[in-house]
C-alpha positions in Angstrom: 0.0 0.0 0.0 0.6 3.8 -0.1 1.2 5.4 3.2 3.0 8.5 4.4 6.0 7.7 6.6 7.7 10.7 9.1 11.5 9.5 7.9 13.1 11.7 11.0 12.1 14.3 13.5 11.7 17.5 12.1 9.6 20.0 9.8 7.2 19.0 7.2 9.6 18.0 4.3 10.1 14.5 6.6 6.6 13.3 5.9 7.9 11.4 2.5 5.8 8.9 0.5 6.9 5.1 1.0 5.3 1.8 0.5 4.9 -0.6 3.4 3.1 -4.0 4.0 -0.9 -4.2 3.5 -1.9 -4.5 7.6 -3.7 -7.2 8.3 -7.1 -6.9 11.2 -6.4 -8.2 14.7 -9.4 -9.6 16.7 -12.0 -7.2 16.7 -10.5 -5.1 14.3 -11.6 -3.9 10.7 -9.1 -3.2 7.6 -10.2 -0.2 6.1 -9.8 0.9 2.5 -9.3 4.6 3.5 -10.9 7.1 1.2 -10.0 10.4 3.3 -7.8 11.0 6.3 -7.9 14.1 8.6 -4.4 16.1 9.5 -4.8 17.2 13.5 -2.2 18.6 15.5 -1.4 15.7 17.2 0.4 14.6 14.0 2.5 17.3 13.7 3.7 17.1 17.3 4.4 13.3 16.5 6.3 14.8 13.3 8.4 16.9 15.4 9.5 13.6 17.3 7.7 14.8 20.6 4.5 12.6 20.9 5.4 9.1 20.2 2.5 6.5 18.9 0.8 4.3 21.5 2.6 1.0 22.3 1.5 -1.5 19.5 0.0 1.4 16.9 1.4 2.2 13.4 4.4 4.7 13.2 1.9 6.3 10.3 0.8 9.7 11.1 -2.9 10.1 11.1 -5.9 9.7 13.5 -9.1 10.1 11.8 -9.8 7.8 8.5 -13.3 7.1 6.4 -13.8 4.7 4.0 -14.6 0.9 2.9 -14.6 -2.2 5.4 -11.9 -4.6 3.2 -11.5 -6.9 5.8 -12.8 -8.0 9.1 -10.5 -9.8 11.7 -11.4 -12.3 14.4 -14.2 -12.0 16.6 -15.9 -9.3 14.9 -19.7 -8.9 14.6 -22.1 -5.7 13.6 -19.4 -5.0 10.9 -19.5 -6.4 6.9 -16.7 -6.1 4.3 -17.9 -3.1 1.9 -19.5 -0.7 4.7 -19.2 2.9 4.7 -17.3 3.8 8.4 -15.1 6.7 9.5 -13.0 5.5 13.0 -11.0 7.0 15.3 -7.1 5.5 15.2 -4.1 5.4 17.4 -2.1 5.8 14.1 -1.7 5.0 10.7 -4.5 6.8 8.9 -2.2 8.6 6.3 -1.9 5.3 3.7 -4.5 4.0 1.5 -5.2 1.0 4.4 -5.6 1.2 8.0 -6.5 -1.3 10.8 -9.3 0.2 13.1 -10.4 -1.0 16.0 -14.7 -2.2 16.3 -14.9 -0.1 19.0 -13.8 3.1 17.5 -15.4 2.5 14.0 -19.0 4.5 13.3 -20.9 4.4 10.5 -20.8 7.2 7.8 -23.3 9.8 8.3 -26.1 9.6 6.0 -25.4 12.6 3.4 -22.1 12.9 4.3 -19.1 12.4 1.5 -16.0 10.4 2.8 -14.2 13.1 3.6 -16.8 14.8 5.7 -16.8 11.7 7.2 -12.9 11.4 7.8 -13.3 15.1 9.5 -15.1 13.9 12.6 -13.8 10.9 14.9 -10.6 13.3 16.4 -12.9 16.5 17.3 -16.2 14.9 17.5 -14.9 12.4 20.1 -12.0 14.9 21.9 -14.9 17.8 22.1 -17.8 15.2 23.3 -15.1 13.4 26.2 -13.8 16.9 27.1 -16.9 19.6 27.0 -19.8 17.1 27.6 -17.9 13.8 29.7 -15.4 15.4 31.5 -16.9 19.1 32.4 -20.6 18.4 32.0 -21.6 21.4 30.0 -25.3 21.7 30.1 -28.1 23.5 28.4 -28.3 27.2 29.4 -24.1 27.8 30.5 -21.9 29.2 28.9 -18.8 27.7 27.2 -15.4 29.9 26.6 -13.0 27.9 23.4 -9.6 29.2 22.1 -9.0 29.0 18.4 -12.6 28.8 17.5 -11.8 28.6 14.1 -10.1 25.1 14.0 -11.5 21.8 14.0 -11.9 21.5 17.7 -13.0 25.1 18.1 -15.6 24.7 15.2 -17.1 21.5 16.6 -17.2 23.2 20.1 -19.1 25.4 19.0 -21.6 23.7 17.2 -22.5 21.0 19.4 -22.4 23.3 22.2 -25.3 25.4 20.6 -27.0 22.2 19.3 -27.5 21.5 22.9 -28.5 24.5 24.4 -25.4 26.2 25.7 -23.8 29.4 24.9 -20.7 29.7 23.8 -17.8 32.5 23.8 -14.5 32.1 21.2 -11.5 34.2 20.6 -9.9 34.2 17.2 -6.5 36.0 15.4 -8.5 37.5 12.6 -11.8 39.2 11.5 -12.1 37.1 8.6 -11.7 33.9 11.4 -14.4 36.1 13.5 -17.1 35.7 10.8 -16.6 32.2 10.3 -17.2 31.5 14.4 -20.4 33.8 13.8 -21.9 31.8 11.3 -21.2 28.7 13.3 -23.4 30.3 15.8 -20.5 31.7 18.3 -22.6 34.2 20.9 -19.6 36.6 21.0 -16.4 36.2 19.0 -13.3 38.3 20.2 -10.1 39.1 18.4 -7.2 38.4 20.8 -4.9 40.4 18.7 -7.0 43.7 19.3 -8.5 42.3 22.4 -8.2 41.4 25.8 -10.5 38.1 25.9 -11.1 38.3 29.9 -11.9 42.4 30.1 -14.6 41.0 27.2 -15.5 37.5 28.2 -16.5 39.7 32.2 -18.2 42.3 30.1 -20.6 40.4 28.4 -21.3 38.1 31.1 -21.9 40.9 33.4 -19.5 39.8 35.8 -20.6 36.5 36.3 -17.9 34.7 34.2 -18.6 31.2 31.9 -19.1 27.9 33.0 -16.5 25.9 31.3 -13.6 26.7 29.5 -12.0 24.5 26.3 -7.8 25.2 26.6 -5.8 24.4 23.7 -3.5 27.4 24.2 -1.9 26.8 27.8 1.0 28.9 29.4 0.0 32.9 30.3 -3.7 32.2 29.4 -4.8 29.7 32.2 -5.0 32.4 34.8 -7.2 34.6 32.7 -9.2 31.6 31.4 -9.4 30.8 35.6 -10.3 34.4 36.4 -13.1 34.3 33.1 -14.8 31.4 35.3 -17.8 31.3 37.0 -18.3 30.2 40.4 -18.2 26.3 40.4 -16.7 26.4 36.6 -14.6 24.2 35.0 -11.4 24.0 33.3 -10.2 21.6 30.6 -6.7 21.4 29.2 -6.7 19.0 25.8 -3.4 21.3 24.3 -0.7 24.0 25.3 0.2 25.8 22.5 1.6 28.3 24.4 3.5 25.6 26.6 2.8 24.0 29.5 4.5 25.2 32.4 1.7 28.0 34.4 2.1 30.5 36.6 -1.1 31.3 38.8 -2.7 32.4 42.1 -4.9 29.2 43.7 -7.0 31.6 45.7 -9.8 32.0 42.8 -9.8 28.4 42.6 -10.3 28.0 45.7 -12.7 30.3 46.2 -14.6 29.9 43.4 -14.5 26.3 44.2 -13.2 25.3 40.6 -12.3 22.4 39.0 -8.8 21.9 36.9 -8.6 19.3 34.5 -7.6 18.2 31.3 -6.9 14.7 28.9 -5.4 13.1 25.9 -7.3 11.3 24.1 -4.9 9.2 22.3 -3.5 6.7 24.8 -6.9 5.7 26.4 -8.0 2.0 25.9 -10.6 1.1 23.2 -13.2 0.4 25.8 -13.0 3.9 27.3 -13.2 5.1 23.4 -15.9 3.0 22.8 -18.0 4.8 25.3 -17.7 7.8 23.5 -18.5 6.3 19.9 -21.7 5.3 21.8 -22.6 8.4 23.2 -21.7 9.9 19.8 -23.6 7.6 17.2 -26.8 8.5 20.1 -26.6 11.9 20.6 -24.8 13.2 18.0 -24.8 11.2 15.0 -29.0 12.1 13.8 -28.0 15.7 14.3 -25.3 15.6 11.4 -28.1 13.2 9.8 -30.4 16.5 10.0 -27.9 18.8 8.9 -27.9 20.6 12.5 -24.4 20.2 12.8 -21.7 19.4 10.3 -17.7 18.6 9.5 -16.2 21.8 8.2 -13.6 21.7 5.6 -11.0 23.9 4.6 -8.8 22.1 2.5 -8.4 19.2 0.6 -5.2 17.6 -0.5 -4.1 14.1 -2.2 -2.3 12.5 0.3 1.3 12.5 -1.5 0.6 16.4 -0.2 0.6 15.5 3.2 3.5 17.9 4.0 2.2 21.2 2.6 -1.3 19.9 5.0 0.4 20.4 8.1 2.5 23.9 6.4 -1.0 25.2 6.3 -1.7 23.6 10.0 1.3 25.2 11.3 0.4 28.5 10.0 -2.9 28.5 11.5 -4.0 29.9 8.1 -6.9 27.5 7.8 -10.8 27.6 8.9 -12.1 23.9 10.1 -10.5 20.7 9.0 -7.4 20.2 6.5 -8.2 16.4 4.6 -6.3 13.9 2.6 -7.6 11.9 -0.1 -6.3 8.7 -1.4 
């Protein structure tokens, strides 16, 4: 097969087109002819040498696949050779097969092309865990997410309107400002021209938001902590900014907050499971209904895998960056 190897640590010129071995499905695994991949950030931090793949995954960027069941290994059942899926993967997704494990394997949305398809499993799953598992947003708070404008940020958004919260998102650009809006964002502020805590108090009248989506890290956990209402909580899932924080525990202690955060990658299938179940129940008819979707910037073939994550690593994109095989 046709797969995109990282040949050494470094930028994206070492993402080089190889051939390797066709995989072959474990017990309750599929083989999936993939048709589209997605490009997340995790893969260019594994690029870079500093996030190494699970124990026992493929050293094959890629996290998010959609395509045709080829083959189905031992012990499977619910699952037929020629089905339409998209699944969540602890690697290899960039190559023109992928094992996927049963667990992590939903059906393709009806309406929805393969590469809409291939845009959901890494946000739809990290947003629902994060937002909806871990902080228990709920209809009628509010919800504060950084970089509104990527795939995360855009899924946040959505599926926290779609279920009755509000939601709060700070952007680089006005351009990236209207997108959010037409998402549904509440308010959108630039953080170039803006301070997002003086805004996020403002319109809030003081009160502050309920839960707060961190990709960014470093200098902005205390303002994300003092943008927090009473009883609020904050999720970690990326520290763009870097992960060492400086910050006063009085507010959190006072405001009796919660602090937490996850990575999604090195959980068990079980514990992903969980979520493909809550996801193919809850959210699954509502990109069915067209009340949410997968949004797309760019697609690419999937020999163009490097200029995908040059556009990633400018942050020039709006939603998902895709490869097709």
């Amino acid at each position: 097969m046709k797969a995109i190897e990282i040949t050494k640590p470094g930028g994206p010129d070492v993402l080089q087109a190889t051939t390797r071995p066709d995989p072959t499905p474990g017990e309750n695994e599929v083989l999936v002819r993939v048709k589209a991949a997605g490009i997340n950030r995790p893969d260019v931090v594994q690029r870079k040498g500093l996030y190494p793949p699970p124990p026992g995954a493929s050293d094959i960027p890629g996290l998010e696949i959609a395509g045709l069941v080829e083959a189905i290994g031992a012990g499977v059942s619910g699952f037929n050779v020629g089905d339409r899926v998209c699944a969540l993967v602890p690697g290899g997704g960039y190559a023109e097969l992928c094992v996927a494990p049963t667990q992590t394997c939903l059906p393709v949305p009806d309406g929805l092309s393969f590469v809409q398809a291939a845009a959901l499993p890494e946000t739809y799953f990290t947003v629902w865990s994060n937002v909806f598992d871990r902080a228990v947003l709920s209809s009628g708070e509010t919800l504060l997410v950084h970089g509104g404008s990527s795939g995360i940020g855009s899924t946040a958004i959505q599926l926290a309107k779609a279920f009755g919260a509000g939601v709060i998102t700070t952007v680089g650009s006005e351009e990236k400002a209207d997108f959010c809006r037409k998402l549904g964002a509440d308010l959108v502020i630039n953080y170039r021209t803006q301070d997002f805590e003086k805004e996020v108090l403002e319109f809030t009248d003081g009160k502050g938001v309920n839960v707060v989506l961190d990709m960014v890290g470093g200098d902005y956990v205390p303002k994300n902590i003092a943008c927090l209402a009473p009883d609020g909580r904050h999720v970690s899932i990326a520290f763009l900014n870097g992960p060492s924080v400086e910050m006063n525990m009085l507010p959190v202690m006072v405001k009796r907050l919660t602090l937490t955060g996850s990575t999604l990658r090195p959980r068990d299938n079980e514990f992903k499971g969980e979520i493909a179940k809550a996801l193919g129940t809850s959210v699954w008819p509502l990109l069915e209904k067209g009340t949410v979707k997968p949004v797309v910037d760019t697609i690419l073939p999937l020999e163009k895998a490097a200029d995908g994550h040059r556009l990633m690593e400018s942050s020039g994109h709006m939603g998902k960056i895709m490869l097709e095989t």
